[in-house]
MIDRENGU-85729 format. One record per atom (N, C-alpha, C): residue number from 1; atom name; x, y, z. Coordinates in steps of 0.001 Angstrom, whole numbers, padded with zeros to 6 digits. Each point is the difference from the previous one (the first is absolute). Layout:
<atoms>
+------+------+---------+---------+---------+
! resi ! name !    east !   north !      up !
+------+------+---------+---------+---------+
!  NUM !   CA !       X !       Y !       Z !
...
+------+------+---------+---------+---------+
</atoms>
This chain:
<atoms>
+------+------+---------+---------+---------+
! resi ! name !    east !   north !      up !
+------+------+---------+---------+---------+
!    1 !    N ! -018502 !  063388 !  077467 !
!    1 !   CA !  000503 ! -000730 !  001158 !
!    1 !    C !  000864 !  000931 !  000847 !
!    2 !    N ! -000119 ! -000127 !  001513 !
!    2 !   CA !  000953 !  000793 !  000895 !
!    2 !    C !  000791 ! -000679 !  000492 !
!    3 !    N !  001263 !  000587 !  000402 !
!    3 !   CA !  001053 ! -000695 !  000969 !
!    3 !    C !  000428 !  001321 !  000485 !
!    4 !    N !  000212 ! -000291 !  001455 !
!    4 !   CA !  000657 !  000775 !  001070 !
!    4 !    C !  001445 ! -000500 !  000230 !
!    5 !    N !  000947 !  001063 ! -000417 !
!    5 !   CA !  001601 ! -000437 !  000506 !
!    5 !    C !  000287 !  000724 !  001001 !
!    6 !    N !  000780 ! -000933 !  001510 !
!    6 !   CA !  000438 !  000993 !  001160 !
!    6 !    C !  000839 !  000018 ! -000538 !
!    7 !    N !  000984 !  001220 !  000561 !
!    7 !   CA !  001232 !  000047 ! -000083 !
!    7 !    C !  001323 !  000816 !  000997 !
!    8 !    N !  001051 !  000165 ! -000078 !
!    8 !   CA !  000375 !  000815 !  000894 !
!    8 !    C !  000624 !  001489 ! -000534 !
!    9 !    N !  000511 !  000321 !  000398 !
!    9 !   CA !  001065 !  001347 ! -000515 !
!    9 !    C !  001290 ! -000556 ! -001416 !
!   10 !    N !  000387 ! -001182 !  000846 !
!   10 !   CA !  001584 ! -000568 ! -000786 !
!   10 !    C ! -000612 ! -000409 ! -001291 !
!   11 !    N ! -001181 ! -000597 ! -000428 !
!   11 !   CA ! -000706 ! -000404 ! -001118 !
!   11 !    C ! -000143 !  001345 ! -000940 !
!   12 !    N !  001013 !  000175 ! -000878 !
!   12 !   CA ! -000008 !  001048 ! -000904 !
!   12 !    C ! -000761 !  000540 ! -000876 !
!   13 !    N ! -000003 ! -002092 ! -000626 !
!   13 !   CA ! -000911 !  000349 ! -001429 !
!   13 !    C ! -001631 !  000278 !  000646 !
!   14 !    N ! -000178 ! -000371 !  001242 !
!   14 !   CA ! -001475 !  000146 !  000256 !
!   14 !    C !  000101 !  001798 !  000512 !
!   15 !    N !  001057 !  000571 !  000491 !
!   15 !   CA ! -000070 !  000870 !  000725 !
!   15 !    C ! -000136 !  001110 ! -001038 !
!   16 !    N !  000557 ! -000374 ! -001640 !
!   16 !   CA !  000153 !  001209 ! -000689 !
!   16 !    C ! -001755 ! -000441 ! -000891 !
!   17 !    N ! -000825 ! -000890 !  000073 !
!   17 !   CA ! -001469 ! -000081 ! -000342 !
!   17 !    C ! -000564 !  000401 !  000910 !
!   18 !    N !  000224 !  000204 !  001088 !
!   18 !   CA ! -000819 !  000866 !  001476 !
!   18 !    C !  000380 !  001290 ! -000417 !
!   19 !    N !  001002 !  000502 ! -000233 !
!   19 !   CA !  000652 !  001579 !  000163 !
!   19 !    C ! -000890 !  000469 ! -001211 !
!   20 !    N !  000185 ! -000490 ! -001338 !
!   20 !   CA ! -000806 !  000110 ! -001092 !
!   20 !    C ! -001443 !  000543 !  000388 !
!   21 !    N ! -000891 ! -001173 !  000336 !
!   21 !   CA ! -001148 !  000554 !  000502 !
!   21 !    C ! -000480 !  001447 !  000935 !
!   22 !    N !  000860 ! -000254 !  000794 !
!   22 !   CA !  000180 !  001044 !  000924 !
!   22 !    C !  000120 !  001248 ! -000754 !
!   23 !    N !  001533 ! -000195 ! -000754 !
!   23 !   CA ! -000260 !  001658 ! -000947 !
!   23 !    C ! -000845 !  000106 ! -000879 !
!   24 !    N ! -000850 ! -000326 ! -000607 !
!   24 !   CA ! -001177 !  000198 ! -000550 !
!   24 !    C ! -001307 !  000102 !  000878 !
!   25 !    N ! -000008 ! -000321 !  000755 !
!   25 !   CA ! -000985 !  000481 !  001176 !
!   25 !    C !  000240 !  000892 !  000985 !
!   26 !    N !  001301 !  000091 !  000700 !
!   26 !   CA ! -000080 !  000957 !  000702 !
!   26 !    C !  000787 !  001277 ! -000358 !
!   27 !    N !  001107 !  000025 ! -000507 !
!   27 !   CA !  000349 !  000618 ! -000911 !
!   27 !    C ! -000226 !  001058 ! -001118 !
!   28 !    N ! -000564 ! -000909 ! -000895 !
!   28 !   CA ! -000524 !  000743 ! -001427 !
!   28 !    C ! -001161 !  000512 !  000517 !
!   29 !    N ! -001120 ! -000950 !  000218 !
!   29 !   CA ! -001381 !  000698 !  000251 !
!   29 !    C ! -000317 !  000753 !  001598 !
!   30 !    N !  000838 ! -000167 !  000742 !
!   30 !   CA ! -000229 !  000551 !  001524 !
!   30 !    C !  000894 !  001203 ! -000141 !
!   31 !    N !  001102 !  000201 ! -000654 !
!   31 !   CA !  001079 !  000715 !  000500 !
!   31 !    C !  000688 !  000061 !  001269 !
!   32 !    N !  000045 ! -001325 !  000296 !
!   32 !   CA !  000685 ! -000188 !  000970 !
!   32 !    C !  002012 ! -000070 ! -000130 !
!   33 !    N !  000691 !  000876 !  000995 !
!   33 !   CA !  002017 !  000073 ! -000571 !
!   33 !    C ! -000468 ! -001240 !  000279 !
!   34 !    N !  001241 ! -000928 ! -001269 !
!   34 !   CA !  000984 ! -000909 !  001068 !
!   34 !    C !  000236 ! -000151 !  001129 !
!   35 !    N !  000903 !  001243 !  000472 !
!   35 !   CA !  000380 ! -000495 !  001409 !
!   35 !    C ! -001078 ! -000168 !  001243 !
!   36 !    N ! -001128 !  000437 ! -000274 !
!   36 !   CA ! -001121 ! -000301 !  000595 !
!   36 !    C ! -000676 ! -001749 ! -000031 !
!   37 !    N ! -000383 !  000174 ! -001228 !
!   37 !   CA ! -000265 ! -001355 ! -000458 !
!   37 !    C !  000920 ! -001484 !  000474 !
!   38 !    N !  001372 !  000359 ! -000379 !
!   38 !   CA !  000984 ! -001352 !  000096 !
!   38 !    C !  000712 !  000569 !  001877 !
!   39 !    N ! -000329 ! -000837 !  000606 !
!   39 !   CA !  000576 !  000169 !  001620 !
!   39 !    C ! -000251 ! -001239 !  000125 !
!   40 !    N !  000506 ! -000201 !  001286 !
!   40 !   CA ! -000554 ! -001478 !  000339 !
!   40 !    C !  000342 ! -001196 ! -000221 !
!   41 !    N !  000805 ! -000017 ! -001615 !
!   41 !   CA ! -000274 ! -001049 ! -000890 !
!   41 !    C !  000424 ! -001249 !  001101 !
!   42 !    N !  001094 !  000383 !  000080 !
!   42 !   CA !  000400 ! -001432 !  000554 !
!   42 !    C ! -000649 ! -000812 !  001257 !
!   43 !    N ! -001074 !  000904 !  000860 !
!   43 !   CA ! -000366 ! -000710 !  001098 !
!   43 !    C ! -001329 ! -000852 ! -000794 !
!   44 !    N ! -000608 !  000173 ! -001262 !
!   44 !   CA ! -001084 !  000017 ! -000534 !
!   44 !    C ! -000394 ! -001976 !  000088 !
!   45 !    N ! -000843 ! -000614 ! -000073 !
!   45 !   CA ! -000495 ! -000814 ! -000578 !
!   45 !    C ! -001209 ! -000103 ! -000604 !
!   46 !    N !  000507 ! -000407 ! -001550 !
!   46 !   CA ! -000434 !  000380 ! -001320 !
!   46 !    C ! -001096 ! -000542 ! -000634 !
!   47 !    N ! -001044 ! -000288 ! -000922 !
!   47 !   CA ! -000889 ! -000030 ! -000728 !
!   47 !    C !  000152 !  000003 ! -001364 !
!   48 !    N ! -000448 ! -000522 ! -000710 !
!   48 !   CA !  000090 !  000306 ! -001530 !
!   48 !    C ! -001554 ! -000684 ! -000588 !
!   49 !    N ! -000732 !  000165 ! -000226 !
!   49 !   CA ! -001339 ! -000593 ! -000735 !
!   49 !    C ! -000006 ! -000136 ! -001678 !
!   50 !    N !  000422 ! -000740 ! -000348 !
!   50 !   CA !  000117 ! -000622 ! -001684 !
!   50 !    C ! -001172 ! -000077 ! -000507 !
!   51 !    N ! -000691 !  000612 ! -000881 !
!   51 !   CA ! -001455 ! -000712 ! -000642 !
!   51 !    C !  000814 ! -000216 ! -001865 !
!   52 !    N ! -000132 ! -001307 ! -000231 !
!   52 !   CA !  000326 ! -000482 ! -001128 !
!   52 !    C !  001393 ! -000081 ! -000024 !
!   53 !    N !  000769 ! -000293 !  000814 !
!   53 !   CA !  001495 !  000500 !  000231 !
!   53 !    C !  000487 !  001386 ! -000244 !
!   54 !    N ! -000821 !  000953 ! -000320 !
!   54 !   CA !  000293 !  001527 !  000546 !
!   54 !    C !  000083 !  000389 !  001725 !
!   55 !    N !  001005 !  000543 ! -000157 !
!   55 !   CA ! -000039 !  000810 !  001303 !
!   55 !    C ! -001100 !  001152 !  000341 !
!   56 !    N ! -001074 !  000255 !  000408 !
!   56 !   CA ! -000917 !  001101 !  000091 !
!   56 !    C ! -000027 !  000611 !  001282 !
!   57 !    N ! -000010 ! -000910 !  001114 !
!   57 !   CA !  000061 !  000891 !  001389 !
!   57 !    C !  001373 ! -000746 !  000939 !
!   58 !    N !  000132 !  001404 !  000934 !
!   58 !   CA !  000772 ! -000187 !  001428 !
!   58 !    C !  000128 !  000080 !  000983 !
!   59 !    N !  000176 ! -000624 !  001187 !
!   59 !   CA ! -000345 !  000746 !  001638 !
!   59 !    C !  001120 ! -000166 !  000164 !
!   60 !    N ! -000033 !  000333 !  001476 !
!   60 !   CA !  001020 ! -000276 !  001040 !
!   60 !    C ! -000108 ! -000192 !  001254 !
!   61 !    N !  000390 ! -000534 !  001447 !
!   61 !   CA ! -000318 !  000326 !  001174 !
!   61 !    C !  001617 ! -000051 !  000207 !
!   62 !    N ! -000156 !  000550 !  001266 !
!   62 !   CA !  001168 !  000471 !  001240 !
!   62 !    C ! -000274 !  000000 !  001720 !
!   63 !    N !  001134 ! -000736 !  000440 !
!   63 !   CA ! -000152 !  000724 !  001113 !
!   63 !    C !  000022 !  000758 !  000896 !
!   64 !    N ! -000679 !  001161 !  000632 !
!   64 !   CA !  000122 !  001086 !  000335 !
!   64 !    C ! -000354 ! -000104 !  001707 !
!   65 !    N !  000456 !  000955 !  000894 !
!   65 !   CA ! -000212 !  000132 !  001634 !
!   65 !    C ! -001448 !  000023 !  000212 !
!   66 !    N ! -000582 !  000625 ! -001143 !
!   66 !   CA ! -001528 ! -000226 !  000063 !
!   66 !    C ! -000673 ! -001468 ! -000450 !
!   67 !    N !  001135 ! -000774 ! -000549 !
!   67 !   CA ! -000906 ! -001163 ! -000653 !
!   67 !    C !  000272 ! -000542 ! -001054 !
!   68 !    N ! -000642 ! -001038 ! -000725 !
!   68 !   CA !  000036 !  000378 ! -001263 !
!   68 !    C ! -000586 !  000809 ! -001056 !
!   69 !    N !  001149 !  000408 ! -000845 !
!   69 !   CA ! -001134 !  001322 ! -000937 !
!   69 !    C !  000322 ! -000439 ! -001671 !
!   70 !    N ! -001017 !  000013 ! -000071 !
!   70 !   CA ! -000758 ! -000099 ! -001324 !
!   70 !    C !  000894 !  000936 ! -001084 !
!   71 !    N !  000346 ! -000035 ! -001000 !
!   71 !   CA !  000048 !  001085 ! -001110 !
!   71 !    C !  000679 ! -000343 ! -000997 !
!   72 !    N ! -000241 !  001016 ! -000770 !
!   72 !   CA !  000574 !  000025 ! -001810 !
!   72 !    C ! -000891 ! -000850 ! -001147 !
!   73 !    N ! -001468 !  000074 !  000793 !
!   73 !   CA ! -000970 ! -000968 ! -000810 !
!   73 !    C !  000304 !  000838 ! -001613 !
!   74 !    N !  000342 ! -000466 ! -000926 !
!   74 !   CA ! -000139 !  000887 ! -001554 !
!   74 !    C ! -000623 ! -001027 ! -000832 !
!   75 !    N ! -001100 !  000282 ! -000899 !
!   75 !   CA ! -000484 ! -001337 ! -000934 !
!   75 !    C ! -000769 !  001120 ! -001236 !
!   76 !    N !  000784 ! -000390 ! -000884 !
!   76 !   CA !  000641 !  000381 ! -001459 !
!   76 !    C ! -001888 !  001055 ! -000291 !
!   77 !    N ! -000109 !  000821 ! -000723 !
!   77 !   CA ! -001228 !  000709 !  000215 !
!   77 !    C ! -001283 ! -000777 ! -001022 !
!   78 !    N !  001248 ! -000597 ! -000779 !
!   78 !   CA ! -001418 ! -000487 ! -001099 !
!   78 !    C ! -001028 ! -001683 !  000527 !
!   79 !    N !  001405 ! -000451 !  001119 !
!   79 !   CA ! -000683 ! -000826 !  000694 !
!   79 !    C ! -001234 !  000012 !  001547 !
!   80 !    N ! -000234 !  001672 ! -000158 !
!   80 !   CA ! -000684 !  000035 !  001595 !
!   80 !    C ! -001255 ! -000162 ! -000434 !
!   81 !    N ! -000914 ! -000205 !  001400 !
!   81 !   CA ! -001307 ! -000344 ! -000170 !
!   81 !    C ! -000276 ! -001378 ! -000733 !
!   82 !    N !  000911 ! -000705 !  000550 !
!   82 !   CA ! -000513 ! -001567 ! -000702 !
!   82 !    C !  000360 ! -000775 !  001152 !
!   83 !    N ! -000221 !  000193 !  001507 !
!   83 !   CA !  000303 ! -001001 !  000796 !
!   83 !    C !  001478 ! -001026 !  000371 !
!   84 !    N !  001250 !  001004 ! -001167 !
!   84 !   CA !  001003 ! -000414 ! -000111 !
!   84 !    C !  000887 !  000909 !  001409 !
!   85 !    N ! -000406 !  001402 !  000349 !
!   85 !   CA !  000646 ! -000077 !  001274 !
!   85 !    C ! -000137 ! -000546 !  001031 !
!   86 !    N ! -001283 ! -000611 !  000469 !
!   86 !   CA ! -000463 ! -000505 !  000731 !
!   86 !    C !  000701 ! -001482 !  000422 !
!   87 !    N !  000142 ! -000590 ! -000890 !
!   87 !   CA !  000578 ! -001666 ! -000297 !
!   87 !    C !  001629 !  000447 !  000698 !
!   88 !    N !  000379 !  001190 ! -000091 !
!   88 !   CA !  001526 !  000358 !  000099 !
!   88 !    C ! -000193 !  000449 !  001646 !
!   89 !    N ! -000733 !  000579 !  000500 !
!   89 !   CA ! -000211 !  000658 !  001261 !
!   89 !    C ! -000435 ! -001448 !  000771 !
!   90 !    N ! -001311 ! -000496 ! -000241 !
!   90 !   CA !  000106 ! -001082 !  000951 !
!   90 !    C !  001133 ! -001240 !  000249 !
!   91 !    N !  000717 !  000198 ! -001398 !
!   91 !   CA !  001175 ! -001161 !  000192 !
!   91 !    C !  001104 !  000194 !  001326 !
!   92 !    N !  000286 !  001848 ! -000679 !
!   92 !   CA !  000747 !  000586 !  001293 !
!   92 !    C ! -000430 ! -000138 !  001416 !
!   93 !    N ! -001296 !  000189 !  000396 !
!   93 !   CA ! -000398 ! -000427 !  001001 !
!   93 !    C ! -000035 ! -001136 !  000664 !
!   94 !    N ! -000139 ! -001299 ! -000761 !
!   94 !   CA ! -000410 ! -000993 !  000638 !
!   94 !    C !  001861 ! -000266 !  000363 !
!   95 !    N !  000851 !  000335 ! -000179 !
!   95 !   CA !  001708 ! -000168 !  000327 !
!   95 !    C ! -000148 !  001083 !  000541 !
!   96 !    N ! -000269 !  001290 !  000873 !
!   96 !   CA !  000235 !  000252 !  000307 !
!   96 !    C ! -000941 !  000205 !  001749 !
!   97 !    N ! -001238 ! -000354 ! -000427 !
!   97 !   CA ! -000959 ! -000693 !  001683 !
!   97 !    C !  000792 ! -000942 !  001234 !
!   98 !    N !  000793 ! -000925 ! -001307 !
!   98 !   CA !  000848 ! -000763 !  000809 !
!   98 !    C !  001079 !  000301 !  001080 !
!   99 !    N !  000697 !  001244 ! -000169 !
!   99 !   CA !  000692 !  000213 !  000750 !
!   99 !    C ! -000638 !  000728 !  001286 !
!  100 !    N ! -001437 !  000197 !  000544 !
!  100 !   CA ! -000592 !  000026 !  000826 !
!  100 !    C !  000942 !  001711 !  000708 !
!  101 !    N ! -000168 !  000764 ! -000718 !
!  101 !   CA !  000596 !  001848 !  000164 !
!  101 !    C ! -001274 !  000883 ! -000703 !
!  102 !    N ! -000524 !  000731 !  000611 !
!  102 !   CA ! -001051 !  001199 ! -000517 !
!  102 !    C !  000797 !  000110 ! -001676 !
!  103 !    N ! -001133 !  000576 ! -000525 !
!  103 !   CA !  000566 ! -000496 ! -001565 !
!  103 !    C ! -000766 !  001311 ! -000425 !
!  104 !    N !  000688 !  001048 ! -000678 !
!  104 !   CA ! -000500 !  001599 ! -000221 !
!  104 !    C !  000701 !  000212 ! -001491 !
!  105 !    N ! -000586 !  001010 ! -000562 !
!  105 !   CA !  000318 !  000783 ! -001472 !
!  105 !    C !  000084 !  001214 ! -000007 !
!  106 !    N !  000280 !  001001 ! -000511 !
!  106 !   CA ! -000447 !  001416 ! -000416 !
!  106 !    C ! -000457 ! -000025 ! -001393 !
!  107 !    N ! -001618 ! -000052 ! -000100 !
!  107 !   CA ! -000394 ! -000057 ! -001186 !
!  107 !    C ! -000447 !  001555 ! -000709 !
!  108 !    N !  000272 !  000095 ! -001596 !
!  108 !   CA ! -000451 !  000877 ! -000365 !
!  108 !    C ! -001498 !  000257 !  000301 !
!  109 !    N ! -000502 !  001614 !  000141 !
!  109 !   CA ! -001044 ! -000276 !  000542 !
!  109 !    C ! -001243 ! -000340 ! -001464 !
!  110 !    N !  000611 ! -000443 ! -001519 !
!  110 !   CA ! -001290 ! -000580 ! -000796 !
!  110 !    C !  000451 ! -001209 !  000252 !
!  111 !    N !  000560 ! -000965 !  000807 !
!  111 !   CA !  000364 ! -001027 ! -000034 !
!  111 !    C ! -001056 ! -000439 !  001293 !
!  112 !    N ! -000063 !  000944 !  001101 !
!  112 !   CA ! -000832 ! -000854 !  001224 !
!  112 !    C ! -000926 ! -000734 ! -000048 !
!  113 !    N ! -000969 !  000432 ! -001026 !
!  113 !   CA ! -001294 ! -001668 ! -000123 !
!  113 !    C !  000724 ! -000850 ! -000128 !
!  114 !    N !  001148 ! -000588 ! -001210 !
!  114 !   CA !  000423 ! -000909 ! -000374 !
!  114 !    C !  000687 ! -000759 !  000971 !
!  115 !    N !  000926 !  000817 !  001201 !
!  115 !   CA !  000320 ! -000470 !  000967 !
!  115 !    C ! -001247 ! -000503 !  001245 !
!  116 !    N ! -001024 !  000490 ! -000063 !
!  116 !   CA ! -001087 !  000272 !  000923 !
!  116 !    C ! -000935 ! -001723 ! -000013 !
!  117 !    N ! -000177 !  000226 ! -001654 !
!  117 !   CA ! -000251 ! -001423 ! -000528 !
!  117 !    C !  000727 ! -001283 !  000683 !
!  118 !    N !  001503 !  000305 !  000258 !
!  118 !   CA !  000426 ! -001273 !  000565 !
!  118 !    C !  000243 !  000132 !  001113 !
!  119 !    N ! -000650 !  000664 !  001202 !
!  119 !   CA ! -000167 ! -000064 !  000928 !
!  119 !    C !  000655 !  000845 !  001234 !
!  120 !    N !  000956 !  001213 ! -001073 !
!  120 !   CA !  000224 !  000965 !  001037 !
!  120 !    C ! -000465 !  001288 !  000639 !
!  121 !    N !  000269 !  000437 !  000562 !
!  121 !   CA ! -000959 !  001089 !  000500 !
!  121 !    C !  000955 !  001125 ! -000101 !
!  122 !    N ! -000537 !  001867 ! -000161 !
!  122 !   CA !  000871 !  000571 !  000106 !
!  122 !    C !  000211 !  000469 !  001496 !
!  123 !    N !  000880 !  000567 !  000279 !
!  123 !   CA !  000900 !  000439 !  001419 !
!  123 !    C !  000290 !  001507 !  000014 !
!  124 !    N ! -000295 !  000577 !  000636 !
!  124 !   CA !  000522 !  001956 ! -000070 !
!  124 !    C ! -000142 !  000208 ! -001001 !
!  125 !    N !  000537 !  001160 !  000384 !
!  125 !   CA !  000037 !  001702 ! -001157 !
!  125 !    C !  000611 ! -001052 ! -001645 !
!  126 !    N ! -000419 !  000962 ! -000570 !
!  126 !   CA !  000307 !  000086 ! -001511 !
!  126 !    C !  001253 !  000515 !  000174 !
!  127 !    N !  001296 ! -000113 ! -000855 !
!  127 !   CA !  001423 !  000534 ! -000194 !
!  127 !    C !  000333 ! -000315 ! -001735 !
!  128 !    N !  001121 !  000794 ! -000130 !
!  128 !   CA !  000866 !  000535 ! -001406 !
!  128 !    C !  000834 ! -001052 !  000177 !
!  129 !    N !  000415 ! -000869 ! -001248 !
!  129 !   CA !  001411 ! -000424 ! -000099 !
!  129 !    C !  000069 ! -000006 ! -001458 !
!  130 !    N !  001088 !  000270 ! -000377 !
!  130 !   CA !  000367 !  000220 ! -001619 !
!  130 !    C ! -000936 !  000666 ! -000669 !
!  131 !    N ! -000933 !  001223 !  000652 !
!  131 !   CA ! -000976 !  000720 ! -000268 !
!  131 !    C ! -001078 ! -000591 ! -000523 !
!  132 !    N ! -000082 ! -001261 !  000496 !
!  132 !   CA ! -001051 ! -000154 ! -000069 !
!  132 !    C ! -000930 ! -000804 !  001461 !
!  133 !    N ! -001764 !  000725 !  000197 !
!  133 !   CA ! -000408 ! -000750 !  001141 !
!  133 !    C !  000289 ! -001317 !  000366 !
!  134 !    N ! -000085 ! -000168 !  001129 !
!  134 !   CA !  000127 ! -001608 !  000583 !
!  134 !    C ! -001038 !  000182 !  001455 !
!  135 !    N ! -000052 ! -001141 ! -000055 !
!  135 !   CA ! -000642 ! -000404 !  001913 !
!  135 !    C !  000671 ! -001156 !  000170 !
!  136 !    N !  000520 ! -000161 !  001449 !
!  136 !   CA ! -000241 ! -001427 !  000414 !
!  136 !    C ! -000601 ! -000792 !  000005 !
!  137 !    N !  000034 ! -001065 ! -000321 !
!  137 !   CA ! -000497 ! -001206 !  000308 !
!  137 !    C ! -000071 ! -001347 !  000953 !
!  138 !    N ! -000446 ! -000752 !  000627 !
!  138 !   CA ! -000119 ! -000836 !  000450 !
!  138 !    C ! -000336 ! -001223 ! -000085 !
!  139 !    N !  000448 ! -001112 !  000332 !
!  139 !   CA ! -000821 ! -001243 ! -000312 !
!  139 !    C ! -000639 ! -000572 !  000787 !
+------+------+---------+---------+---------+
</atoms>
């Protein structure tokens, strides 16, 4: 069974099961610093995807001069390829269409089908962040 928890920044106990995920995904297996990774926090609105009351994945959106932007999708490694990020990405979306603002990501570039799948397109040049590729995205 899934459940999606929003949440905000001030929500601790959810914020330190988001951070969790995060360092095991972007972190441990990306090598991504900290101070790279954790920015933002507080403008963030949050995500959490529960399967069985485990915590397994996390997003985030923000708002940015460009829009809203997408990021910090992380979902635990032994859970990928089962249609469980997907359930987490369109949730984010359908709250975030609503606010009627261009709605963009910087996705890793093995991530773009997965983003492509739900309907974004990529935008310019390829670029480095936390050494690793990205492209823009669009919705």
């Amino acid at each position: 069974m899934t459940e999606i928890r929003k949440f905000r920044f001030q929500d601790k106990a959810l914020m330190k099961l988001s951070n969790e995920i995060r360092t095991k995904v972007f972190i441990e297996e990306q090598d991504v610093t900290p101070e790279i990774e954790y920015e933002f926090e507080e403008e963030g609105n949050y995500y959490l995807l529960f399967v069985d009351g485990k915590p397994i994945a996390t997003a985030r959106w923000r708002e940015t001069d460009q829009g809203i932007k997408l990021e910090r999708f992380a979902l635990l490694k032994e859970y990928r390829n089962q249609g469980l990020g997907t359930i987490l990405l369109n949730e984010v979306l359908q709250d975030v269409k609503k606010l009627n603002k261009s709605i963009y990501l910087h996705s890793q570039v093995k991530a773009i089908n997965y983003y492509k799948r739900a309907g974004f397109k990529e935008e310019g040049e390829h670029f480095w962040e936390a050494e690793i590729e990205h492209v823009k995205m669009i919705f």
